[in-house]
RODO-2510 file (C-alpha; in nm, 4 decimals, decimal comma):
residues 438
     n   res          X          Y          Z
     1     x     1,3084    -2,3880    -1,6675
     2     x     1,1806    -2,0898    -1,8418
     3     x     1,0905    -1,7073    -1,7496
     4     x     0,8551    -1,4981    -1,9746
     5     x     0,9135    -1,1707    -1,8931
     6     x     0,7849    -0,8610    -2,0966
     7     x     1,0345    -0,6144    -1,9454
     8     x     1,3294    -0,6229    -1,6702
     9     x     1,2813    -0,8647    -1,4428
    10     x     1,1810    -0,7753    -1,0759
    11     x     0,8450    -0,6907    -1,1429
    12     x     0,6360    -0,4453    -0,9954
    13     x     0,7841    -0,4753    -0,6178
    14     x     1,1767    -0,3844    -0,7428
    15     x     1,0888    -0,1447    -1,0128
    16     x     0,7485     0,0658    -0,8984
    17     x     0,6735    -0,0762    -0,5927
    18     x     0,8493    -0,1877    -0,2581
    19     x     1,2219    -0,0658    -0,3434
    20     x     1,1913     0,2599    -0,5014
    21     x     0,8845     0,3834    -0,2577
    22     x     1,1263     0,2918     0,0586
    23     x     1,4744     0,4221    -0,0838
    24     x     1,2149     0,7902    -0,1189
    25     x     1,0761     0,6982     0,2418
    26     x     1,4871     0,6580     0,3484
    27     x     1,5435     0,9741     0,1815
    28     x     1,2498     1,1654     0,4053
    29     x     1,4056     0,9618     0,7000
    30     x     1,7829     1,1392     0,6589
    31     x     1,6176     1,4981     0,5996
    32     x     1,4157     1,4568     0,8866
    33     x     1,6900     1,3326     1,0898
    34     x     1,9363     1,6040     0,9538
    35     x     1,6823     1,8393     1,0120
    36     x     1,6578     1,7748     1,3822
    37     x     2,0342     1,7382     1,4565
    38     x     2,0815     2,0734     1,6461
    39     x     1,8814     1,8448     1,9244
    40     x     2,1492     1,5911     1,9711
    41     x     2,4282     1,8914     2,0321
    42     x     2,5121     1,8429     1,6306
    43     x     2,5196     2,2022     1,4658
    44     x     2,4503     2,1788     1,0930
    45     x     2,3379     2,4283     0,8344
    46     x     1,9548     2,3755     0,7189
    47     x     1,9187     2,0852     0,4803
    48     x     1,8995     2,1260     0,1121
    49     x     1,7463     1,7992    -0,0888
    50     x     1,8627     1,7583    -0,4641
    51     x     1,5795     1,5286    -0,5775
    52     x     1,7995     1,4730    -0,8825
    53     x     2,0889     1,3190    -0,6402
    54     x     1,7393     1,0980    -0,4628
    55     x     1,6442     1,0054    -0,7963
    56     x     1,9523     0,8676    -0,9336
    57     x     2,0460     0,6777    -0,5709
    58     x     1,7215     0,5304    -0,6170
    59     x     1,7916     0,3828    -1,0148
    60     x     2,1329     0,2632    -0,8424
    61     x     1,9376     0,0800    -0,5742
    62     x     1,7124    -0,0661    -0,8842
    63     x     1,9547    -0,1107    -1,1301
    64     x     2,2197    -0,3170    -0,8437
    65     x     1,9368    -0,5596    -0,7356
    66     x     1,8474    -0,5971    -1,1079
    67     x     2,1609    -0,7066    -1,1506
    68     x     2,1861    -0,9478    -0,8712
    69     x     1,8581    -1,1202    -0,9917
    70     x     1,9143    -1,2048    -1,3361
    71     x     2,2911    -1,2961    -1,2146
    72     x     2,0497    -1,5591    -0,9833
    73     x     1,8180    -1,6532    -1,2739
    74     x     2,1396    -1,7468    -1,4834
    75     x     2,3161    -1,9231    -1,2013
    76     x     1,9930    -2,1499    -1,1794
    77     x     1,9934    -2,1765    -1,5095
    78     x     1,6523    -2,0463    -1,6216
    79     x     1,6505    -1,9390    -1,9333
    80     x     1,4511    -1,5843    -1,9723
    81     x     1,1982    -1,4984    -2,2733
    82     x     1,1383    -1,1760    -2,3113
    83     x     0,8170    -1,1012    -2,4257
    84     x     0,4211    -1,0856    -2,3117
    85     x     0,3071    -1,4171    -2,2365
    86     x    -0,0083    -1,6413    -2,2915
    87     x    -0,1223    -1,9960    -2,2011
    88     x    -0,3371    -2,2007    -2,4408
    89     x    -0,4885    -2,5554    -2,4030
    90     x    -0,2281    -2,8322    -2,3007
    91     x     0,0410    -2,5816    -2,0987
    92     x     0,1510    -2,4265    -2,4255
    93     x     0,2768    -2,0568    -2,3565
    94     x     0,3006    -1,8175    -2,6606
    95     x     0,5800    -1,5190    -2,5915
    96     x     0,4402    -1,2495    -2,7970
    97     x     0,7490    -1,0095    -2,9062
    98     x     0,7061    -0,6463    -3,1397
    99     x     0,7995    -0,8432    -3,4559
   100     x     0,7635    -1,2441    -3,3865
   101     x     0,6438    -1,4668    -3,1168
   102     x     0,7509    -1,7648    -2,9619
   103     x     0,5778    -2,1269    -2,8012
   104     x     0,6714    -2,3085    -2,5353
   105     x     0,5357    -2,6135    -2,3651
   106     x     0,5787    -2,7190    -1,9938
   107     x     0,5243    -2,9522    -1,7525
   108     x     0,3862    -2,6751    -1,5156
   109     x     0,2942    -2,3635    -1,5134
   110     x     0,2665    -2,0668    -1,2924
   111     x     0,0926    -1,7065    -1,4010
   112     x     0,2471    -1,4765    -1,1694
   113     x     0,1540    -1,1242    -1,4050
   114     x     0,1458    -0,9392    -1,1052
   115     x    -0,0729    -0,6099    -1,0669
   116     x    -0,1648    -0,2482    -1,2124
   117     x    -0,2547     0,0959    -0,9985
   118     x    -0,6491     0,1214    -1,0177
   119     x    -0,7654     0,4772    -1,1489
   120     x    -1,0849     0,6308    -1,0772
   121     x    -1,3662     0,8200    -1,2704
   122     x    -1,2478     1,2001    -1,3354
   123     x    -0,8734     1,1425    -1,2405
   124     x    -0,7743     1,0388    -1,5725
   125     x    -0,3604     0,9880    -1,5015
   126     x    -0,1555     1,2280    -1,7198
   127     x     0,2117     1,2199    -1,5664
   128     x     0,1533     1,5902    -1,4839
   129     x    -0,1797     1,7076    -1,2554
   130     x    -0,2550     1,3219    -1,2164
   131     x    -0,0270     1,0591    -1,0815
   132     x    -0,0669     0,7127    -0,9741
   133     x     0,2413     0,5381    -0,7483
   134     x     0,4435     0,4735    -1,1209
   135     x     0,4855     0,7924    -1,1977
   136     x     0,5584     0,9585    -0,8714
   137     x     0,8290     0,7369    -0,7878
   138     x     1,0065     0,8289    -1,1061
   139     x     0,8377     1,2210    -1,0536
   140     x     1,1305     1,5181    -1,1649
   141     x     1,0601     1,7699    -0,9003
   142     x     0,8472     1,7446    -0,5941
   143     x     0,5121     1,9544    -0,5941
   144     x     0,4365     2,2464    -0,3003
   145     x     0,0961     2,0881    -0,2712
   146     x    -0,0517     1,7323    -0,2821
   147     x    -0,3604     1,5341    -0,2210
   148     x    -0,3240     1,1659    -0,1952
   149     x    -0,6477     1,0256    -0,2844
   150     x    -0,6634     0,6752    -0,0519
   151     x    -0,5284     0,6216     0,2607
   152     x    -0,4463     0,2583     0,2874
   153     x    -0,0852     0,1326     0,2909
   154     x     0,0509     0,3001    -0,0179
   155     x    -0,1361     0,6280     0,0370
   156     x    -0,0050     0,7230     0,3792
   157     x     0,3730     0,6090     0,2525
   158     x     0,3802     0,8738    -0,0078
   159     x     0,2051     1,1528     0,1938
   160     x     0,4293     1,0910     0,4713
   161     x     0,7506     1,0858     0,2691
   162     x     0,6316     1,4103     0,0545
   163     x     0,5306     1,5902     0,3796
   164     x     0,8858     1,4795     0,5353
   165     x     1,0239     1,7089     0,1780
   166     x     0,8041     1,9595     0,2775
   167     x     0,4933     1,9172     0,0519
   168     x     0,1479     2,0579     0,1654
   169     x    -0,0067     1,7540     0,2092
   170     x    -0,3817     1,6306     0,2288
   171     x    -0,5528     1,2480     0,2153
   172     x    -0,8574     1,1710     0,1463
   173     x    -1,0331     0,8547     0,2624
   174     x    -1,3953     0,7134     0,1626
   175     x    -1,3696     0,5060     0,4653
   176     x    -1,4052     0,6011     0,8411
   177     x    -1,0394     0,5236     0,8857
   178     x    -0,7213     0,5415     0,7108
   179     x    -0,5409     0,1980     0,6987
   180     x    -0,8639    -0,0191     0,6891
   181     x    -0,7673    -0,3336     0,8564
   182     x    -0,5196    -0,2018     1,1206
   183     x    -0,6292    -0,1977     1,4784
   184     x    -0,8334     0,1214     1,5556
   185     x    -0,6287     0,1911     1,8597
   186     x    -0,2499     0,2269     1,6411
   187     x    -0,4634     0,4248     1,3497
   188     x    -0,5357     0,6769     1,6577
   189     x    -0,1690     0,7274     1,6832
   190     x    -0,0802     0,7398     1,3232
   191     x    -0,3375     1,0385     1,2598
   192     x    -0,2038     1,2264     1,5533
   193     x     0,1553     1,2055     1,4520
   194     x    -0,0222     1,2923     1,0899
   195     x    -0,2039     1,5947     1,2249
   196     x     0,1096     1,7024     1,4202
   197     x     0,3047     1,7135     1,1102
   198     x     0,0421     1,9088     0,9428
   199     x    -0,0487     1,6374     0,7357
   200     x    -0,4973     1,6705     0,6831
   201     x    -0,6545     1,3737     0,6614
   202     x    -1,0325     1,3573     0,5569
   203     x    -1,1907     1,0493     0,6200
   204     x    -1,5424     0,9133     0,4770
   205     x    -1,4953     1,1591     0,2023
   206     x    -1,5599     1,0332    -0,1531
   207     x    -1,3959     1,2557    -0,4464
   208     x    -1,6115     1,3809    -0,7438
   209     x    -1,3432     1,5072    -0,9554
   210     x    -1,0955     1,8026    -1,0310
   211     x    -1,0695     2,0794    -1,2483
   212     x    -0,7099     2,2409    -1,3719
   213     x    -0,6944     2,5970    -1,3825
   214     x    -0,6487     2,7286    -1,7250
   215     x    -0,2909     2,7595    -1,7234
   216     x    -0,2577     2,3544    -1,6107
   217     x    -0,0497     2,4403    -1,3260
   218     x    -0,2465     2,3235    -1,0438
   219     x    -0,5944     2,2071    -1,0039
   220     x    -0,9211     2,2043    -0,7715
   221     x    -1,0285     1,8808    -0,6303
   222     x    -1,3878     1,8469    -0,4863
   223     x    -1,4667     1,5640    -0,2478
   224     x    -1,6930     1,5140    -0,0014
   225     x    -2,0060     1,7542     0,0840
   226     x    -1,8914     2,0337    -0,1024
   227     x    -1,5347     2,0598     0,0044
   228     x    -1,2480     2,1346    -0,2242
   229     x    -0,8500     2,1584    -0,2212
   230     x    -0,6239     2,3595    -0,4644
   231     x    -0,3384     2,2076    -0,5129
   232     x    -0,0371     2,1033    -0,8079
   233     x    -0,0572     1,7605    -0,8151
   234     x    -0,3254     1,4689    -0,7221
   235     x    -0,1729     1,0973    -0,6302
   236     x    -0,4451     0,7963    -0,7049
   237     x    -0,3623     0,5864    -0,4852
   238     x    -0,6581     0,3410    -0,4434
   239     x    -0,5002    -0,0215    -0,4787
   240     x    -0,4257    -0,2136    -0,7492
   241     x    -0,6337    -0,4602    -1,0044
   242     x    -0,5003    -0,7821    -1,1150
   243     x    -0,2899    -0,7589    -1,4217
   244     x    -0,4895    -1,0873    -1,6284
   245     x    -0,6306    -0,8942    -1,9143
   246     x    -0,3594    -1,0535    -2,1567
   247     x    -0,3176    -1,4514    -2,0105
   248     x    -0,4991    -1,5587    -2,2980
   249     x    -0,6584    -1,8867    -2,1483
   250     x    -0,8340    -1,9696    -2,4172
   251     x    -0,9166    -2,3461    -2,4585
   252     x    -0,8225    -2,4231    -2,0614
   253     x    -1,0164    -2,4595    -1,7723
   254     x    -0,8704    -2,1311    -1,5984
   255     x    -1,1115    -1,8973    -1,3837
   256     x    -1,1194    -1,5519    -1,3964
   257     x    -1,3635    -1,3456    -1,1801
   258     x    -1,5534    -1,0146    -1,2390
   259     x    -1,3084    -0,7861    -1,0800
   260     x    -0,9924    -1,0240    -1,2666
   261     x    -0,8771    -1,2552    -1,0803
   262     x    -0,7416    -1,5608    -1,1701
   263     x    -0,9349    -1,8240    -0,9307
   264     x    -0,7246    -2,0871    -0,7123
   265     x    -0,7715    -2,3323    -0,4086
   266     x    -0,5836    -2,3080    -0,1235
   267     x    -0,2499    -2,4261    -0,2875
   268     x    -0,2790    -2,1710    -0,5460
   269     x    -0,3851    -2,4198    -0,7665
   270     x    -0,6345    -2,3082    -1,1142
   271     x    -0,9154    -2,5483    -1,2517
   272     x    -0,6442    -2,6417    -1,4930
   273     x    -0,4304    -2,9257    -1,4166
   274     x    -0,0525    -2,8135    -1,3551
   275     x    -0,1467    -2,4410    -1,3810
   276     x    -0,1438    -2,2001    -1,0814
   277     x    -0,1240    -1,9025    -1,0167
   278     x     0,0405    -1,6385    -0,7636
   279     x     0,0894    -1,2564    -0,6136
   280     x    -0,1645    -0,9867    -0,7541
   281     x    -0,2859    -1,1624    -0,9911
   282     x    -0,5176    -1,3799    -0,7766
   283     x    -0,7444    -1,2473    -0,4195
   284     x    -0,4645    -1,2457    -0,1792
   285     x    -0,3034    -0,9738     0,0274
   286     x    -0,1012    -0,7818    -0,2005
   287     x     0,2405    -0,7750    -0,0681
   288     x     0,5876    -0,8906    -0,2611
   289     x     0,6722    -1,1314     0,0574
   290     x     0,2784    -1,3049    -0,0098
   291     x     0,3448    -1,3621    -0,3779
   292     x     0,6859    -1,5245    -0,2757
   293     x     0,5247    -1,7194     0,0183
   294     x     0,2751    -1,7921    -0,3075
   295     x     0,5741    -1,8835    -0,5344
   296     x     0,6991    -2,1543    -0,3415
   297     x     0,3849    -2,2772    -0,2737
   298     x     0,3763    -2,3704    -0,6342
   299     x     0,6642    -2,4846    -0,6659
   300     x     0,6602    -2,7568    -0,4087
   301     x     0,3134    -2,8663    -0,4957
   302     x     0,4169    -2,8832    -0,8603
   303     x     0,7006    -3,1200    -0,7140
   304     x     0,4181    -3,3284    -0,5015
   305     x     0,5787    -3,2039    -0,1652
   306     x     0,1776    -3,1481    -0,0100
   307     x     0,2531    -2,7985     0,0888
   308     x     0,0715    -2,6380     0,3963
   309     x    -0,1803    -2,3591     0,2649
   310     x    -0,0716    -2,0131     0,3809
   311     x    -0,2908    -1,8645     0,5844
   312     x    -0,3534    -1,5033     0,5193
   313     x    -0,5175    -1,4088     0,8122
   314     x    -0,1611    -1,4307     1,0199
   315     x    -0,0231    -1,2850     0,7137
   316     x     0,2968    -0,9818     0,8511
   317     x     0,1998    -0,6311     0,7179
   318     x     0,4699    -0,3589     0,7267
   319     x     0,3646     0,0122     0,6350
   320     x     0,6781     0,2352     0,6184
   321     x     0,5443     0,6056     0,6917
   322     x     0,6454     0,8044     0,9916
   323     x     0,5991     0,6480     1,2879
   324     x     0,5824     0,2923     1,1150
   325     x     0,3535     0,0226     1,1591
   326     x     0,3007    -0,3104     1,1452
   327     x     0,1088    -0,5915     1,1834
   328     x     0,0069    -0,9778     1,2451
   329     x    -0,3015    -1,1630     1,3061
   330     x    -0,6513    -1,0453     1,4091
   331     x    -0,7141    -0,6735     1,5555
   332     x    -0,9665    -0,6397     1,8524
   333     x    -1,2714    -0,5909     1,6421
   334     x    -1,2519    -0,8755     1,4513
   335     x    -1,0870    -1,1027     1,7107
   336     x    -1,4428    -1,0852     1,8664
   337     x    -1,6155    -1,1080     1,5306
   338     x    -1,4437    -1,4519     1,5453
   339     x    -1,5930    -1,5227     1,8378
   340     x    -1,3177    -1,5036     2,0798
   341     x    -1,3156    -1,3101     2,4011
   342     x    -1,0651    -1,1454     2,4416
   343     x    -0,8369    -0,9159     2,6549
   344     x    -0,5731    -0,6711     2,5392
   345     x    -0,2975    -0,4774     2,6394
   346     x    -0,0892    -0,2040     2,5250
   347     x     0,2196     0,0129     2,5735
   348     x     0,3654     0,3200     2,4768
   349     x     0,7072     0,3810     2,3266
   350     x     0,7223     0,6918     2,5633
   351     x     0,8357     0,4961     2,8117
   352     x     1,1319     0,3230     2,6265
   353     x     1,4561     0,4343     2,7408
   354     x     1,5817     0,3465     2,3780
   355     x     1,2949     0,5297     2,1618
   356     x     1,4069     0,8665     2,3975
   357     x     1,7656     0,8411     2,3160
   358     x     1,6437     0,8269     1,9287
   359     x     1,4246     1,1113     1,9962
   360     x     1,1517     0,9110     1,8303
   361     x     0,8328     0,8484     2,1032
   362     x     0,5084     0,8167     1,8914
   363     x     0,3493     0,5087     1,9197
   364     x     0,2781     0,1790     2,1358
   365     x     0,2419    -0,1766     2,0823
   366     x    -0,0862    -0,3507     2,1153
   367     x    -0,1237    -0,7314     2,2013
   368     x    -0,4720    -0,9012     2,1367
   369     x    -0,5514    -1,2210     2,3330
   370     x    -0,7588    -1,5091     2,4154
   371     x    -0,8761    -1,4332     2,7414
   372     x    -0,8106    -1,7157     3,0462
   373     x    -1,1216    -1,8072     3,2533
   374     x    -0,8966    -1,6112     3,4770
   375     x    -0,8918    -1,2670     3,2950
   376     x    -0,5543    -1,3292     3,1933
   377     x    -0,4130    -1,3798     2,8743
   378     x    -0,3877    -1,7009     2,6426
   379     x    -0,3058    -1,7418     2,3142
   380     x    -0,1644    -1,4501     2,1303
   381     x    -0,4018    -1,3808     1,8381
   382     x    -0,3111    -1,0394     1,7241
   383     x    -0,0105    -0,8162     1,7144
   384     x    -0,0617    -0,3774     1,6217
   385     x     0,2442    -0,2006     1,6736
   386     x     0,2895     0,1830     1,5524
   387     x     0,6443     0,3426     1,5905
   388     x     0,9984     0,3649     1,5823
   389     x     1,1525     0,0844     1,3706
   390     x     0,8203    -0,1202     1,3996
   391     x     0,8747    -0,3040     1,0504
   392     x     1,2059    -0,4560     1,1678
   393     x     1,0451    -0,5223     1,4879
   394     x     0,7588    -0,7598     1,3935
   395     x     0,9583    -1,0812     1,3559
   396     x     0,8930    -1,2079     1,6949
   397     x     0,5184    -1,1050     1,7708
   398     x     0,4419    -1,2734     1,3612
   399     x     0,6275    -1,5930     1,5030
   400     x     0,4314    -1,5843     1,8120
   401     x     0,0289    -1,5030     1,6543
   402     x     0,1973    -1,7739     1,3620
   403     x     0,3435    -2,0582     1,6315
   404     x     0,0069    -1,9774     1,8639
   405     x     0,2183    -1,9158     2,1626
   406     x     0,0513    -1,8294     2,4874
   407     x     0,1185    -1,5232     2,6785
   408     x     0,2993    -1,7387     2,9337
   409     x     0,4961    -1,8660     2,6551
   410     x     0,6313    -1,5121     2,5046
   411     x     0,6779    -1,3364     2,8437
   412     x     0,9023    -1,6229     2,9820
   413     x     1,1848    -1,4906     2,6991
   414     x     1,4299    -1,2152     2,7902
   415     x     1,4150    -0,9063     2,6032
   416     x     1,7379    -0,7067     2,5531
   417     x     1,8223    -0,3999     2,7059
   418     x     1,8280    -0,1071     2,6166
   419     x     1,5831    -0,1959     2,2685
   420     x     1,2357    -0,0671     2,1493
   421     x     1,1177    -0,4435     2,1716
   422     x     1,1675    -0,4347     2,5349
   423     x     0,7867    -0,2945     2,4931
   424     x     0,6510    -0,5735     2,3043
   425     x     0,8307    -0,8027     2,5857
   426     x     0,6451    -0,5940     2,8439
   427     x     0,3088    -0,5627     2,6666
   428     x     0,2775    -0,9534     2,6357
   429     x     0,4134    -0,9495     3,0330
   430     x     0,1219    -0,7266     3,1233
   431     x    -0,1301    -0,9945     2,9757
   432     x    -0,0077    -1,2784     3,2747
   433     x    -0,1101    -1,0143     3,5485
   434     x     0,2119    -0,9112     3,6350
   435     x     0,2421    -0,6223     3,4902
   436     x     0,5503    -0,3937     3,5275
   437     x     0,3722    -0,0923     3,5736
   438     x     0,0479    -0,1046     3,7085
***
């Protein structure tokens, strides 16, 4: 077995993605923790943050699960190519290196090239006044001002983790809601805790461009009708585009669409036999634990183990800004754009014993249902939660919208006490008319 890889391996997730953006959204956690500690009785000077110290814990972090991986790769005993890769007619892969290149030929193969930050018109990315998420995770000194421009998963991470260090910090949306696709009812919370923290969002505002004062310090960016925002660094953070421009392909029956996407059926498989493909690189929710789900999906078709397709629509979302959120399954709106009536409840982590003791309230848990003939709940179809520890709550609820359990079913299990899931427990009780309060 064989690995083409044209750098360390890990890919975008361990090296400018997923680990590095959390161990800087750990960091904000300690110094906002550390900065509240006189509330707990715990008398501390003010906090200082040495982004150098951040910076370096964060390569460790890297550099340790680096390790780990190609210490896996070698136990397995794939052999690893370094190189750029490219498939021609009849599975054979050409590693392109600076001086030489290489062919291979396989059995099977899988394109799993993974993904690229999209840039805009008039935000041309310079390392300096323009970033996208690559080079602010590696960034040498935080700004005093920042506008995030997009507010979807990655957006709101960094402007919560720079306003958490004590960066100005403004987003700005060209939809009517930050996180499109999250249930209208937990984006309501998010922007209030946002607001609260001083964080401005601007929403249905489209950016025109910016213009650096002469000395290149800082810059002016104009958005919406007429509006504008000084400020020392700009973070394009609009998604990312399929990384497919070097596959090759030529002389197989691959697909690639207009916006780059490899094209696949339901098993991930391409229009050429024993080729798929996986992750970014084809029109799937863009998340590391997808393209693994993805992966093995491969894998065991390639073996002729008639794999169940994944379906995306149940896929778990976790978004680690403060307070948290996360996700399974349909939201409210498009629950009934399915055609399902519904009923919903929800609960607020106010009134969790545990989330007081943190000192950490925001937020509630929302639970979308089929609704009973009696008004009661069914099946659980959806599950919004926005809040303390949220991501590492999610298990159960994605095994409940993913196993279709009822309402009945859920609420019959005992939640422990005292935990924040004690509120998804009571949420789900609320939907059999029994309620626990009210």
């Amino acid at each position: 077995m064989g690995l083409v890889e044209k750098a360390k391996v890990g890919g975008s997730c361990l090296h400018v993605g997923c680990i590095p953006a959390k161990e800087l959204l750990e960091t904000a956690h300690v110094f906002r923790t550390v900065s509240r500690a006189s509330e707990f009785g715990v008398e501390t000077e003010a906090p200082q943050l040495n982004w150098g110290v951040t910076m370096r814990r964060k390569q460790t972090v890297i550099d340790q699960l680096v390790a780990g991986l190609e210490h896996l790769l070698k136990g397995r005993k794939v052999t690893v190519y370094n190189g750029v890769g490219s498939l021609g007619a009849n599975r054979v892969v050409t590693v392109h290196r600076a001086t030489d290149q290489q062919t291979l030929t396989a059995s099977s193969v899988i394109l799993a090239t993974g993904s690229l930050p999209r840039t805009i018109p008039g935000f041309e990315v310079d390392g300096r006044l323009v970033m996208t998420s690559d080079e602010l995770l590696s960034i040498q000194a935080l700004p005093q001002r920042a506008a995030v421009i997009g507010g979807g998963a990655i957006g709101v991470e960094f402007a919560s983790m720079m306003s958490d260090l004590g960066v100005k910090v403004s987003v700005i949306e060209a939809l009517p809601q930050i996180l499109n696709g999250c249930d209208r009812d937990a984006v309501k919370v998010l922007a209030r805790s946002f607001k609260k923290r001083g964080i401005t969002v601007y929403t249905s505002a489209s950016v025109q461009g910016h213009t650096p004062d002469p000395a290149g310090q800082n810059t002016t960016v104009t958005f919406g009708d007429g509006n504008s925002l000084d400020v020392d660094l700009v973070v394009v953070s609009v998604g990312r585009r399929p990384n497919s421009e070097h596959l090759g392909l030529v002389g197989t029956a691959v697909g690639v669409d207009e916006r780059g996407f490899v094209e696949v059926d339901d098993r991930c498989r391409t229009a050429e036999p024993n080729v798929w493909a996986i992750g970014d690189l084809i029109n799937t929710p863009q998340l590391a634990h997808v393209a693994f789900a993805e992966g093995m999906l491969a894998v065991t078709d390639s073996l002729s183990e008639e794999p169940l397709p994944l379906d995306h629509q149940r896929t778990p979302w976790c978004i680690y800004c403060h307070p948290e959120v996360a996700f399974a399954g349909h939201t409210e709106e498009s629950a009934r754009a399915a055609g399902y009536q519904v009923v919903t409840a929800a609960n607020r982590f106010i009134g969790s014993g545990r989330a007081k003791i943190v000192g950490d309230t925001d937020g509630l848990v929302k639970v979308i249902a089929e609704k009973n003939p009696d008004g009661t709940g069914g099946q659980i179809l959806g599950v919004h939660m926005v809040g303390p520890w949220v991501t590492e709550q999610l298990g159960q609820a994605y095994l409940a919208v993913n196993w279709e359990a009822t309402v009945d079913d859920v609420a019959a299990f005992i939640q422990p006490h005292p935990t924040m899931s004690e509120i998804f427990g009571e949420t789900v009780l609320s939907l059999t008319g029994r309620s626990l309060h009210g």
